[in-house]
VOLOKE-193159 format. One record per residue (C-alpha): chain; x, y, z negated. Coordinates in steps of 0.25 Angstrom, whole numbers. Last residue first. Layout:
N
+--------+-------+-------+-------+
| cadena |  east | north |    up |
+--------+-------+-------+-------+
|      A |     X |     Y |     Z |
...
+--------+-------+-------+-------+
This chain:
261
+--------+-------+-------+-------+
| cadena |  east | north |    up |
+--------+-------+-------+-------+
|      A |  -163 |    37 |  -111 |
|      A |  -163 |    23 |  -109 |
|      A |  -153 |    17 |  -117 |
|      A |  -137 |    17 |  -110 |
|      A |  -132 |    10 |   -97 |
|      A |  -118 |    13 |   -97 |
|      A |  -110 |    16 |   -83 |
|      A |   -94 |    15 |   -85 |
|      A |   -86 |    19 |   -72 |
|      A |   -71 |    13 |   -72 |
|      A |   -58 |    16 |   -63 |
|      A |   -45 |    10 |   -65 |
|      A |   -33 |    14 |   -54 |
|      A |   -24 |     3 |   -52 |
|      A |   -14 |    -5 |   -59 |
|      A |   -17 |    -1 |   -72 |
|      A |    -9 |   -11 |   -78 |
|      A |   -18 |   -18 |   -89 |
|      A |   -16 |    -7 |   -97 |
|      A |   -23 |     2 |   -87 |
|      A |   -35 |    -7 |   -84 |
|      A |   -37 |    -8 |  -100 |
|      A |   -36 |     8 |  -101 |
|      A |   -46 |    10 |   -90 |
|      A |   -55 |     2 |   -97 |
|      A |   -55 |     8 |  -109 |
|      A |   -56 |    21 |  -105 |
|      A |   -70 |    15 |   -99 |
|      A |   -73 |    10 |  -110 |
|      A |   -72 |    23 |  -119 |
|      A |   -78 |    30 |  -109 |
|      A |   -90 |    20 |  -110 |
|      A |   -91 |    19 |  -123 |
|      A |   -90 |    34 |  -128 |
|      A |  -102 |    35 |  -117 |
|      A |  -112 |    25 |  -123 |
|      A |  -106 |    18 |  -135 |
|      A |   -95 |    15 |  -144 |
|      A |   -86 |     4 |  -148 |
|      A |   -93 |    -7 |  -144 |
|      A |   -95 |    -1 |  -130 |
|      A |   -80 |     1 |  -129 |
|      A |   -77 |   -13 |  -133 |
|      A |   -87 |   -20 |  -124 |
|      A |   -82 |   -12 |  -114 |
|      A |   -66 |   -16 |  -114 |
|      A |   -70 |   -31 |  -116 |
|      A |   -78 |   -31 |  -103 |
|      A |   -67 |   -25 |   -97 |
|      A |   -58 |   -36 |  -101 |
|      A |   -67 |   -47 |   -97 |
|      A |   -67 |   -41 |   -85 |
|      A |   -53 |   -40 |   -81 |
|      A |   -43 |   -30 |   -83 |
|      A |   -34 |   -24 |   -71 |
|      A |   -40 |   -25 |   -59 |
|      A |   -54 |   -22 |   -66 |
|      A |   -50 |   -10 |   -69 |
|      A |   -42 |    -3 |   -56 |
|      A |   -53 |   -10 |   -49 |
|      A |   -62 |     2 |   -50 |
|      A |   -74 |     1 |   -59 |
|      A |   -88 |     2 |   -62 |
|      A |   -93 |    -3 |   -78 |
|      A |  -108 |    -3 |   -80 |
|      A |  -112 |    -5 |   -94 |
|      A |  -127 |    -9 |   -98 |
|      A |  -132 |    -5 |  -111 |
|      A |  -143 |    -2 |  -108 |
|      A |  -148 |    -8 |   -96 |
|      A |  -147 |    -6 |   -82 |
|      A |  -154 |   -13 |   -68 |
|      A |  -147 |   -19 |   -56 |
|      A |  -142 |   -14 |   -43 |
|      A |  -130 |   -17 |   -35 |
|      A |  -123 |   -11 |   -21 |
|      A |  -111 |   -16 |   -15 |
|      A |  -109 |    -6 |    -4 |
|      A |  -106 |   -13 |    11 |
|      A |   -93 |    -4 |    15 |
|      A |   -90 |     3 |    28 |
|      A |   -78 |    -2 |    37 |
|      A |   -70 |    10 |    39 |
|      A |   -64 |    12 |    27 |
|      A |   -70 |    23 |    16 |
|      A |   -78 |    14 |     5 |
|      A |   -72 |     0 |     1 |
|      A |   -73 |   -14 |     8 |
|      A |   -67 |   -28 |     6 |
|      A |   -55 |   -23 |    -4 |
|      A |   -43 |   -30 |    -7 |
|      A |   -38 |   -27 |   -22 |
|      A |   -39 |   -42 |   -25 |
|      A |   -31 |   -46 |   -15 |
|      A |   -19 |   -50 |   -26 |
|      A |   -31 |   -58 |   -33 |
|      A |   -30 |   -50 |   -47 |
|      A |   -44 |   -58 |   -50 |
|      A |   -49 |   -65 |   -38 |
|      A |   -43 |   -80 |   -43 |
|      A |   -53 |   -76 |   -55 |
|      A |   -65 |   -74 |   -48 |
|      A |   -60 |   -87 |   -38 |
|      A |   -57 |   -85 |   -26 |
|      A |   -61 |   -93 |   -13 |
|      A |   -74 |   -91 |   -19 |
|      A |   -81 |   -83 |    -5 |
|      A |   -85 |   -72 |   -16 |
|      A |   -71 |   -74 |   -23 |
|      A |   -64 |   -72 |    -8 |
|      A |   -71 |   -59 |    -5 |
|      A |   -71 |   -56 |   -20 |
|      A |   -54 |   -57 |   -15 |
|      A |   -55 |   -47 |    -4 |
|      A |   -64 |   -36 |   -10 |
|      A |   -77 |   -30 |   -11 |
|      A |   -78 |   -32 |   -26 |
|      A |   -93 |   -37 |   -31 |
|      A |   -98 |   -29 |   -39 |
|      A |  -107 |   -30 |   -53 |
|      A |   -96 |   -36 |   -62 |
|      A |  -102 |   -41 |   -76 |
|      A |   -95 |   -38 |   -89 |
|      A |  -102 |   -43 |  -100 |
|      A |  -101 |   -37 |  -115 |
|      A |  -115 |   -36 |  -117 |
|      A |  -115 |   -27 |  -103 |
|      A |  -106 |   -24 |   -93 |
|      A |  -108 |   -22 |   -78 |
|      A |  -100 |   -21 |   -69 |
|      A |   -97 |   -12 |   -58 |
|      A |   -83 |   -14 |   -49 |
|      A |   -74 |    -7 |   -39 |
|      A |   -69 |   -17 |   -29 |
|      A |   -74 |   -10 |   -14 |
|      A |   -87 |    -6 |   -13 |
|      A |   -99 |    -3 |   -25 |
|      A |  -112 |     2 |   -27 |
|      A |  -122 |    -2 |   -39 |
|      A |  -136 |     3 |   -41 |
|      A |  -138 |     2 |   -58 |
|      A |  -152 |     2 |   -62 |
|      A |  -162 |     8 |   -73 |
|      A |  -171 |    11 |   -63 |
|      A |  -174 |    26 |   -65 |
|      A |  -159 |    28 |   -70 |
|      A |  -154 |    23 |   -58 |
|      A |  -139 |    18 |   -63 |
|      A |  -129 |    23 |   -51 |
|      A |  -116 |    15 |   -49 |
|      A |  -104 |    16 |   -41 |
|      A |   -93 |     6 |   -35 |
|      A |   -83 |    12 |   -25 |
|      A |   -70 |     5 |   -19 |
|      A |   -64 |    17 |   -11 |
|      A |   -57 |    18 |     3 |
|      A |   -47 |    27 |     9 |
|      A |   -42 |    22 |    25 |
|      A |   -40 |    36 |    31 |
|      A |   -37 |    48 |    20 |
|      A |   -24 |    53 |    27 |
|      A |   -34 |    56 |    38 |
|      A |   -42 |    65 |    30 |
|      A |   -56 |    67 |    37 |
|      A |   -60 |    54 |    41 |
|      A |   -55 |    50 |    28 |
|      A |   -64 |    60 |    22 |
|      A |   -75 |    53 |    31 |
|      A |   -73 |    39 |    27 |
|      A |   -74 |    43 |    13 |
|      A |   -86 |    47 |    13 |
|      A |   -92 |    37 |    22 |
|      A |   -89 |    29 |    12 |
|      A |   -94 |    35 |     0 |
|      A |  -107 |    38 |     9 |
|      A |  -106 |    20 |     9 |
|      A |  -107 |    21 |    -5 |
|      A |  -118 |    31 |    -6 |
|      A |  -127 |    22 |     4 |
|      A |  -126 |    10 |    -3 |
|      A |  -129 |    17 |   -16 |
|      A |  -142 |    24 |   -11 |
|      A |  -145 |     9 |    -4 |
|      A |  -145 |     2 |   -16 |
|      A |  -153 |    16 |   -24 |
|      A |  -163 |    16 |   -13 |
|      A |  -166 |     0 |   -15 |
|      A |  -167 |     0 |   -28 |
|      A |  -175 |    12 |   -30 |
|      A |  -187 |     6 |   -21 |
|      A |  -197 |    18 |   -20 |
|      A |  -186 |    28 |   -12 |
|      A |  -181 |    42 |   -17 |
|      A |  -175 |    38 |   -30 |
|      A |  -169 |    51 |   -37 |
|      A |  -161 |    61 |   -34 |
|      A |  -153 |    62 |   -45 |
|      A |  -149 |    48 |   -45 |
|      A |  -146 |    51 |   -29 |
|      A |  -137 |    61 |   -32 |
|      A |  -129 |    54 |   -43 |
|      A |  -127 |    43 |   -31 |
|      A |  -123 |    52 |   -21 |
|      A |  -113 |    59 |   -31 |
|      A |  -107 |    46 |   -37 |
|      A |  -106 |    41 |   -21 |
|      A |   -98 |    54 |   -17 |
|      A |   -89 |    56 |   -28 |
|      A |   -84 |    40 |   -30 |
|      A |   -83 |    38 |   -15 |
|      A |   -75 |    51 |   -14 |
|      A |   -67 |    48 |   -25 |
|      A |   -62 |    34 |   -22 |
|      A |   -60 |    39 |    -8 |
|      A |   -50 |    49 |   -12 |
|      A |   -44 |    42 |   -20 |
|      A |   -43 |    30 |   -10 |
|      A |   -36 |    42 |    -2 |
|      A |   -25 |    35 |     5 |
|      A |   -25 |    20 |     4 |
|      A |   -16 |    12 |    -6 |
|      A |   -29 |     9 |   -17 |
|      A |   -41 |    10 |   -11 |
|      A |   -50 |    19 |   -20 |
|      A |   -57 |    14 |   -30 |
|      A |   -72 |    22 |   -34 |
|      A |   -80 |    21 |   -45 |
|      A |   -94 |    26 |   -47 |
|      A |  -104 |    29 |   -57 |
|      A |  -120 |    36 |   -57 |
|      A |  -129 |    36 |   -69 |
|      A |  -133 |    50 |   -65 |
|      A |  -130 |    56 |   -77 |
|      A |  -116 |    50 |   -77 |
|      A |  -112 |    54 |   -64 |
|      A |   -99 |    48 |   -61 |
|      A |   -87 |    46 |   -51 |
|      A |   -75 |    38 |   -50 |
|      A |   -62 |    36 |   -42 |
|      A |   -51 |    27 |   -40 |
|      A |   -41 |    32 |   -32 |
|      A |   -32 |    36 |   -45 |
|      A |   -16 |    39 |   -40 |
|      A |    -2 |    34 |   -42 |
|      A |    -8 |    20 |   -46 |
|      A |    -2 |    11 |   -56 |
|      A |    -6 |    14 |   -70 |
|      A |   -19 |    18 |   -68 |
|      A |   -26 |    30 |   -61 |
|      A |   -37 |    30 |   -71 |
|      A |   -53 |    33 |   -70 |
|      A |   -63 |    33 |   -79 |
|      A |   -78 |    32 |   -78 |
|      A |   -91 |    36 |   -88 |
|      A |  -107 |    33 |   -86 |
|      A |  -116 |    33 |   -96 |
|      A |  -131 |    30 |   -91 |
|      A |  -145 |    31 |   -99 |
|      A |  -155 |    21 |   -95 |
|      A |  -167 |    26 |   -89 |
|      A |  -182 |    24 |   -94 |
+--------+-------+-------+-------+
């Protein structure tokens, strides 16, 4: 039997920034989530962010109500993300192709669908916009960031913590909308109750760390519960990113795997 879904986001401009690129889009009762970063310093990262956020929550909600077409729901639903993604691309390729003063924007994206017929969660993600997962009051990190310094972690010429507030930390390896086309990351695994799945822009984790998140959640969810809890958390984390300098724009989606209905 499926697993009930809450899903709830917020966005903030910061302290900083003049304007909000980041973007997010949900559909609730389709158990369908995403967040967007545009680039910071080039011309229409809004407009990207929003465009990759719209366009993939909408094909993704469209194929939930669809349904699976193919016998082997794994595979379809890995390639169904791989292909929204990279129509977010191609999306935004195009308006720039259309609006010169639009040429070089680009967005981070990282959305999520849970498949209520398999009780599982089909991850797609480019660029330093994160998932996690948080359960029993651990924080786990589902993505790996395409940029520069995980490069260097990967190939351990950096440590974890020599990476974090690296001064190239905010160098990307790919992202949607330039010419060279992404290689979505895509994960899958199964859901349970209880299960918190927290996607979000950089504009968080930049700013507090995970322990700190981890703390923010567990006291939300010990206060109340279901959808109180996760507005109430994500408030929370936005606040905690803003008191901490709020030097970018803060972006967080919160999926709560609930009972089976």
């Amino acid at each position: 039997m499926p697993h009930s879904v809450t899903i709830t986001g917020r966005s903030d401009i910061g302290r900083i920034r003049k304007r909000n690129e980041d973007s997010f889009a949900l559909h609730p009762s389709l158990g369908v989530a995403v967040v967007a970063d545009g680039m910071g310093g080039h011309p229409g990262g809004d407009v990207a962010s929003r465009i990759a956020a719209d366009i993939s929550a909408q094909s993704l909600g469209e194929r939930v109500e669809r349904g699976a077409q193919h016998e082997d729901r794994s595979r379809s639903w890995s390639v169904a993300m791989s292909e929204t993604v990279l129509s977010s691309h191609s999306a935004i390729q195009s308006e720039a192709a259309q609006s010169p003063e639009l040429e070089g924007m680009g967005t981070t994206i990282t959305a999520m669908v849970v498949d209520a017929e398999s009780d599982s969660y089909i991850l797609g993600q480019v660029g330093d916009s994160r998932a996690y997962r948080f359960v029993d009051g651990e924080l786990v990190q589902l993505t790996t960031d395409d940029t520069w310094v995980q490069e260097r972690v990967d190939a351990k010429e950096l440590t974890p913590e020599q990476a974090k507030r690296h001064p190239f930390g905010h160098i990307l390896t790919q992202c949607l909308g330039l010419v060279e086309p992404p290689t979505p990351g895509v994960l899958e695994g199964p859901v349970a109750p209880g299960e918190l799945y927290l996607l979000c822009t950089d504009g968080l984790v930049g700013m507090i760390d995970d322990e700190e998140i981890a703390a923010l959640l567990a006291e939300a969810f010990t206060k109340s519960s279901g959808q109180t809890a996760a507005d109430e958390a994500a408030e929370a984390l936005i606040a905690a990113a803003n008191e901490a300098g709020g030097y970018d724009n803060i972006t967080v989606a919160i999926v709560l795997i609930g009972a089976a209905s």
